[in-house]
C-alpha positions in Angstrom: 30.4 1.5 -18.3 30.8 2.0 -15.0 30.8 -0.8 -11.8 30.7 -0.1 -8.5 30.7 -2.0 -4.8 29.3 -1.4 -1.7 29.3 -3.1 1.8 27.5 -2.1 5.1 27.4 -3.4 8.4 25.2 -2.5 11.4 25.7 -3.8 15.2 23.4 -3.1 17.7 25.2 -3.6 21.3 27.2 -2.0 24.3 30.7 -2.6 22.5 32.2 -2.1 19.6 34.5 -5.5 19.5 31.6 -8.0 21.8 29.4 -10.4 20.3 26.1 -8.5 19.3 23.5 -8.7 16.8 24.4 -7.6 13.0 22.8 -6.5 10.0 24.4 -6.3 6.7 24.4 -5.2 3.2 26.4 -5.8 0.1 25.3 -3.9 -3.4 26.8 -4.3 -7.2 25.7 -1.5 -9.1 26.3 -0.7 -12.8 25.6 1.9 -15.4 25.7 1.6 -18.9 25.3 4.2 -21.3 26.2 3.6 -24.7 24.2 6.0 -26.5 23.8 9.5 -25.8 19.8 8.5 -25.3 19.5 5.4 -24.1 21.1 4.0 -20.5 20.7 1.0 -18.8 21.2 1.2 -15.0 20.9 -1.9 -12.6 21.9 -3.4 -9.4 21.8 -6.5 -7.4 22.4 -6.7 -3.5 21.8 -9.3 -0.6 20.7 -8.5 2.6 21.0 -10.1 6.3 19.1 -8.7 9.1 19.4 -8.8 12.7 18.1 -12.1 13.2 20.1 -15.3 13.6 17.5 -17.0 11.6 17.5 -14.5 9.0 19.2 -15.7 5.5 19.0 -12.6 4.4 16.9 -11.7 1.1 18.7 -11.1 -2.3 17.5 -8.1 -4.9 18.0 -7.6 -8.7 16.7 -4.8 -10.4 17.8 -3.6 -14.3 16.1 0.0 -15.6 16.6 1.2 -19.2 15.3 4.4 -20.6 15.3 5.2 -24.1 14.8 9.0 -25.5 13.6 8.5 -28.9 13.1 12.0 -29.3 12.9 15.4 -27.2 9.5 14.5 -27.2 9.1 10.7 -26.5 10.8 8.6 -24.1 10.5 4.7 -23.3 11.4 3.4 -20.0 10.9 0.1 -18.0 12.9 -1.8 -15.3 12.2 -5.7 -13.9 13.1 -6.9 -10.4 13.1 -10.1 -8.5 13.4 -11.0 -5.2 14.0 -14.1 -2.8 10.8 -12.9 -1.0 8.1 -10.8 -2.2 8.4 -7.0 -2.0 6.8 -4.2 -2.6 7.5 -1.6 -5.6 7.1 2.3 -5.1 5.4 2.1 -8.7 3.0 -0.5 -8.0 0.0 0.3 -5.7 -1.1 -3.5 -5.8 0.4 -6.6 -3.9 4.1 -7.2 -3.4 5.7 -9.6 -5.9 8.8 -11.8 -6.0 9.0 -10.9 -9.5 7.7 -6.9 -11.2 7.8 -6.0 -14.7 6.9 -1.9 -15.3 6.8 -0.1 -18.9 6.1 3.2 -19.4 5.4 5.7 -21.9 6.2 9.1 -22.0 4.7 11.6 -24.8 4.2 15.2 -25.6 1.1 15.3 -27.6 1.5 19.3 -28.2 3.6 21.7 -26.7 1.0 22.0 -23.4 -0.5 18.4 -23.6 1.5 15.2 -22.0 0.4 11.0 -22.2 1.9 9.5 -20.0 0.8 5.7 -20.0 2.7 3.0 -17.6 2.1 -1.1 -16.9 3.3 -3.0 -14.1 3.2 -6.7 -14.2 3.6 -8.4 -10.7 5.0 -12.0 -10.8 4.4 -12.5 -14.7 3.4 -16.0 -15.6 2.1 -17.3 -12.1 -1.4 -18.0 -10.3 -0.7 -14.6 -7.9 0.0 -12.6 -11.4 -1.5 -8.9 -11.1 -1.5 -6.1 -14.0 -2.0 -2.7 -13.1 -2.2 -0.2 -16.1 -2.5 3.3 -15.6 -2.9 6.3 -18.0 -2.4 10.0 -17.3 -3.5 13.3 -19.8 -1.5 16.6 -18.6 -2.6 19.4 -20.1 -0.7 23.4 -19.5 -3.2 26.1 -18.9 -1.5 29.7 -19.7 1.8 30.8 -19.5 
């Protein structure tokens, strides 16, 4: 298991000790791996802009991945947010709240599934599911 801490500030201004705007940033992250195939990863951080109105927005995201065999892995991950975001895996609207599972297979040695859901604020009026399939197959070589 390991825990770690982070903390950055920005200031925008013509000194380094005057008053002037700030934005900041403080992160937990953790890592937990207590099978040779299977880790669980995860952080959660808060962040204040450079806004004296802004209260910041707070993150938590978890990931495990599971590698049942060489040739089959499980993986998913759920974040929330104080305000909705957007997720690099998710080509729909940004959620408060995302879900994603994915699937990863080798079929035969050149053919690959590799199947995925996201699930973007689960159990509300704005939920949206995108699902999302892929077939690889190796030509030659």
């Amino acid at each position: 298991i390991s825990l770690s801490y982070g903390y950055s500030l920005y200031r925008v201004g013509e000194s380094l000790t005057g008053p002037a705007p700030r934005s900041s940033t403080t992160t937990w992250d953790f890592r937990w791996q207590p099978l040779a195939r299977f880790q669980a990863t995860g952080n959660v951080s808060h962040t204040k802009g450079l806004g004296q109105d802004d209260g910041g927005a707070g993150t938590a995201r978890v990931n495990v991945q599971w590698d049942v065999a060489p040739t089959f892995q499980i993986s998913g991950s759920y974040a929330r947010s104080d305000r909705p975001r957007r997720d690099p895996t998710v080509e729909l609207a940004p959620g408060a709240e995302i879900l994603n599972l994915r699937v990863l297979t080798a079929l035969t040695r050149d053919l690959r599934a590799n199947v995925g859901m996201n699930w973007v604020d689960p159990g509300t009026s704005r939920s949206v599911r995108q699902v999302d399939a892929t077939l690889t197959q190796r030509f030659g070589g």
